[in-house]
LUMNUTOR-391235 format. One record per residue: x, y, z of N, C-alpha, C in turn. Coordinates in steps of 0.02 Angstrom, whole numbers, plus 32768, in hexadecimal, padded with zeros to 4 digits. Example, Ala and Ser with C-alpha at 12.3 -4.5 7.8 and 13.67 -1.06 7.14 Angstrom:
82947EE4818682677F1F818682947F5B8186;82827F90816282AC7FCB816582858002818A;
//
This chain:
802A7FC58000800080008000802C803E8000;801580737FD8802A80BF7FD0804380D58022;806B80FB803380828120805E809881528067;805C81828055808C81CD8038808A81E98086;80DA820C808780E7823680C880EB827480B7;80ED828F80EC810882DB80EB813382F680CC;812F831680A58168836780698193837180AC;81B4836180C181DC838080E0822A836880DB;822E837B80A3826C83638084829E83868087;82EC836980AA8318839D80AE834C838080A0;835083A3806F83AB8379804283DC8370803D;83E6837C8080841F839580A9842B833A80DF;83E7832680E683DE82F2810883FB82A980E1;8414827D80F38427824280C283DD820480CA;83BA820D80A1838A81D980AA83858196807B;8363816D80958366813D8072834781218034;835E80FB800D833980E67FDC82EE80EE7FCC;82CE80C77FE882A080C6800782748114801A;828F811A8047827A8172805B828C8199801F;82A4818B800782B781BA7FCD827181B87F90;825E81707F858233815C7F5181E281777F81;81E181767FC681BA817D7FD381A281CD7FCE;81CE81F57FED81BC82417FD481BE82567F82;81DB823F7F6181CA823C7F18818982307EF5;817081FA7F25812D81E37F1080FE821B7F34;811382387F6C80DA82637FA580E5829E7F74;811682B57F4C8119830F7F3280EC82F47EF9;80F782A77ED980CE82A47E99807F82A87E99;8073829B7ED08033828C7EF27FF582C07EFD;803C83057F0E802083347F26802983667EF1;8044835B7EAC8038839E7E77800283767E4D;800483247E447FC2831D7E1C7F9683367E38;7F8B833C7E8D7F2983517EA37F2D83A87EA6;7F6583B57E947F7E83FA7E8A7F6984157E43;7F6283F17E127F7183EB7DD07F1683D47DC5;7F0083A07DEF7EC183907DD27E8583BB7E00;7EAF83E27E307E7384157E467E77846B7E2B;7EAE846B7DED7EB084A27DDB7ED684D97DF1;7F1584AB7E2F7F3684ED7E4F7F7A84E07E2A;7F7E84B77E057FD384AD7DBF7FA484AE7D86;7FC984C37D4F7FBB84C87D0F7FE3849B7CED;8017847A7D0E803484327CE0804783F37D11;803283CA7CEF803483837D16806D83837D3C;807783657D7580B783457D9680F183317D56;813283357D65816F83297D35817F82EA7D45;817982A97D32818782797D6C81DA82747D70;81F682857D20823982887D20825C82C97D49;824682ED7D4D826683297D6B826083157DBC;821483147DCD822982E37E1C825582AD7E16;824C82717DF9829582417E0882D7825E7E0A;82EA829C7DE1832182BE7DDE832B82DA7E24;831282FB7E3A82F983337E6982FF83087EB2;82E382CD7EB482E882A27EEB831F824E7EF0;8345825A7EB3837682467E9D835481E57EBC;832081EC7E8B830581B77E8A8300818F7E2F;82F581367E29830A81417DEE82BE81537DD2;82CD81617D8F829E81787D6A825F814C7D61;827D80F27D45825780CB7D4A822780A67D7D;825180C07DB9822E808E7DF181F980BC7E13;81F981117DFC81DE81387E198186812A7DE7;819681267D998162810F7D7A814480CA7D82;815080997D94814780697DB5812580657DF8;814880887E1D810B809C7E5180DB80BF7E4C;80BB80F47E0F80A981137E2B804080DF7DF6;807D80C47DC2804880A27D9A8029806E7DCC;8055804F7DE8806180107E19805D801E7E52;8020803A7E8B803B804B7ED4805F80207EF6;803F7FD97EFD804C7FA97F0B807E7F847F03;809F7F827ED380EB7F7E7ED581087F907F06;81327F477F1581517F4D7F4781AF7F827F48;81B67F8B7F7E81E17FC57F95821E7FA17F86;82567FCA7F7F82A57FC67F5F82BC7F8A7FA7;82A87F927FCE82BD7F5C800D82AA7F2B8016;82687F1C800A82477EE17FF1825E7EC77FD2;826F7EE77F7F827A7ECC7F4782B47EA87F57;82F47EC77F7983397EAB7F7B83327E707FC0;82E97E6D7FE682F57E2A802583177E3C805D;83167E85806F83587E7680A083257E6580DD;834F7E3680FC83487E17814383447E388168;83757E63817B839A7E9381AB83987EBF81AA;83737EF881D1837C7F2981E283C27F4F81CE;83B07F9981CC83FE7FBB81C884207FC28208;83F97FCE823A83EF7FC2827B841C7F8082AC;83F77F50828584137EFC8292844C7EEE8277;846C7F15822C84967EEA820C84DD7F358231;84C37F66825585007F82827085117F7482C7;84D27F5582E684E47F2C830F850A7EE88301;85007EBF82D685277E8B82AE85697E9382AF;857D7ED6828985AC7EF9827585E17F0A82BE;85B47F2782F885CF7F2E832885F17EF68350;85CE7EB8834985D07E7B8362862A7E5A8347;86287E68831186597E5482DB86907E6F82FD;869A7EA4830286D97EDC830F86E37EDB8346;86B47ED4838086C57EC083CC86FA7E7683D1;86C97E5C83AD86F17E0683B5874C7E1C837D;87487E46836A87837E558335879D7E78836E;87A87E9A838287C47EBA83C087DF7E7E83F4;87D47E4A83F987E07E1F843887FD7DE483FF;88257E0183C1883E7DC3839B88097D848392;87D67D87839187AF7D40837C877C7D688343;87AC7D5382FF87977D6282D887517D4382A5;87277D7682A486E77D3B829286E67D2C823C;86D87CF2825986C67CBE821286887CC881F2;86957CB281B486407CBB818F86197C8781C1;861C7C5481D585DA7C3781F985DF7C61822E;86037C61824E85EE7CA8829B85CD7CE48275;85D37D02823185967D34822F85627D29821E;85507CE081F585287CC881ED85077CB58223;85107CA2825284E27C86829E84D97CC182BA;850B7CF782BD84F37D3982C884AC7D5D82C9;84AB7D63826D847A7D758257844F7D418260;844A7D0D825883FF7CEC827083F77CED829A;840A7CEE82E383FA7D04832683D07D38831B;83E87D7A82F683BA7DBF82F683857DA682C6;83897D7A828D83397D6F827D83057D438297;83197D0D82B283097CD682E382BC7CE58309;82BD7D14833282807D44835E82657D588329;82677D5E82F2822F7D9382C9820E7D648293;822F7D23829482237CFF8251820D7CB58258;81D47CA9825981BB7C61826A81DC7C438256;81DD7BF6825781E57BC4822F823F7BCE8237;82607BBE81FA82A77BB4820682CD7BE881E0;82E07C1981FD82FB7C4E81D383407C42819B;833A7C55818983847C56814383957CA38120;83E17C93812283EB7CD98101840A7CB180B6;84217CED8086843B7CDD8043846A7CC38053;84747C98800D84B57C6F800884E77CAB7FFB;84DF7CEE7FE085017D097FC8850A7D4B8008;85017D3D804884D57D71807385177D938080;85487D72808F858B7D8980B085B17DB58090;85B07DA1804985C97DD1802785B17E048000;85757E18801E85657E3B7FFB85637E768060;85577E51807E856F7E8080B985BE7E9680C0;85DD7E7680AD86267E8280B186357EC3807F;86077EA9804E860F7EEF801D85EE7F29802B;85B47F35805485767F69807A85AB7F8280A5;85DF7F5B80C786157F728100864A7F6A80E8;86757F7A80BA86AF7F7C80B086E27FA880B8;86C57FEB80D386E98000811787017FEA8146;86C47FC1816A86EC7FB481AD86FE7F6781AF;86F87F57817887077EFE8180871D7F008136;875B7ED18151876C7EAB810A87917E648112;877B7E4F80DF87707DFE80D087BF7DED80B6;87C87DC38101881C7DA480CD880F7D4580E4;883A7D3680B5884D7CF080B888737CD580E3;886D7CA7811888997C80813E88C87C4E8121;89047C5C813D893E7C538119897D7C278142;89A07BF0813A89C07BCF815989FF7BDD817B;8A107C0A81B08A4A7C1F81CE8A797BF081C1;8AC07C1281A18AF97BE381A68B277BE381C3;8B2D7B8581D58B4C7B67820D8B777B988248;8B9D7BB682188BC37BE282478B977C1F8265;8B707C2E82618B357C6B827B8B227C4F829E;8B0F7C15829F8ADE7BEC82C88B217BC8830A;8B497BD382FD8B7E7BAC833B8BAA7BEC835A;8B947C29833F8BB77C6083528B917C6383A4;8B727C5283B28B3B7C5883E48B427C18841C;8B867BFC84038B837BB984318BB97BD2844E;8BB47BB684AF8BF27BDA84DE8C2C7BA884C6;8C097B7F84CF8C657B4A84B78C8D7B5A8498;8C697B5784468C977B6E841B8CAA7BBD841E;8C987BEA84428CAD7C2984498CE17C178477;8CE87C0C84A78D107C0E84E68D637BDD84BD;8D4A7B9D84AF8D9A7B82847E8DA67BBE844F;8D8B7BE4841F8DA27C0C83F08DD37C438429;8DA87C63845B8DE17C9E84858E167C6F84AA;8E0E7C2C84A98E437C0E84DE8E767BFE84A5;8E607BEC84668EAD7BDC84208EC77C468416;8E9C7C5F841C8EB37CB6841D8ECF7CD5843F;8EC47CD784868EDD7CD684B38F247CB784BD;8F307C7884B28F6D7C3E84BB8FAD7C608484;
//
């Protein structure tokens, strides 16, 4: 269903997708009954609003033919909140801070924990979910490969062999 809000648009504000298509649709809303009660002399621009509300052109005609059509967030499935996936996010970087670096199944059980309460039955995220969050956050997270320390890195850390190396140096 239609949801036209309030003109109170300030462009100065960073809004969302979504919010964006939605005041696009509320200014279009309000020069057609503007237009069909005689207080405009030319129809709504639909291209000049999509411009104007830096919405796309097509999806703005699409809604407006289509109320019912579903919303840019819908359409893409997200699970998660922006809300949820920067608590997620927070979750990640805490445990990165204390060296236990999280794995794709630790964000995966993550995030289903946060959908779990909201979602009957047995929740699932995309096969493709991780990386496409890794890419939404690629500021503060980035994705590397685990990699096999060699021998000598890995024995640099042993007292034995440290203590004979200063005792043949030493001698």
């Amino acid at each position: 269903m239609l949801m036209i809000i309030a003109l109170n648009f300030d462009p100065d504000h960073h809004y969302t997708a979504d919010e964006q298509l939605q005041i696009a649709l509320a200014a279009y809303h309000k020069q057609k009954q503007e237009h069909d009660n005689g207080q405009r002399k030319v129809p709504p621009n639909v291209t000049a609003l999509a411009r104007l509300y830096a919405v796309n052109g097509s999806t703005l005609h699409g809604h407006i033919k289509n109320p019912s059509r579903k919303t840019l967030s819908e359409l893409h499935s997200e699970q998660l909140s922006r809300e949820e996936e920067s608590e997620l996010l927070k979750r990640a970087l805490f445990m990165d801070d204390f060296n236990i670096l999280p794995d794709r199944e630790t964000l995966e059980q993550l995030a289903l924990s946060l959908i779990r309460p909201r979602s009957p039955g047995q929740p699932r995220i995309g096969q493709h979910w991780i990386h496409r969050f890794l890419q939404r956050h690629k500021q503060e997270c980035k994705f590397v490969f685990a990699q096999q320390i060699p021998a000598n890195r890995a024995n640099a850390a042993c007292w034995e062999i440290n203590l004979d190396f200063f005792q043949k140096v030493s001698s």
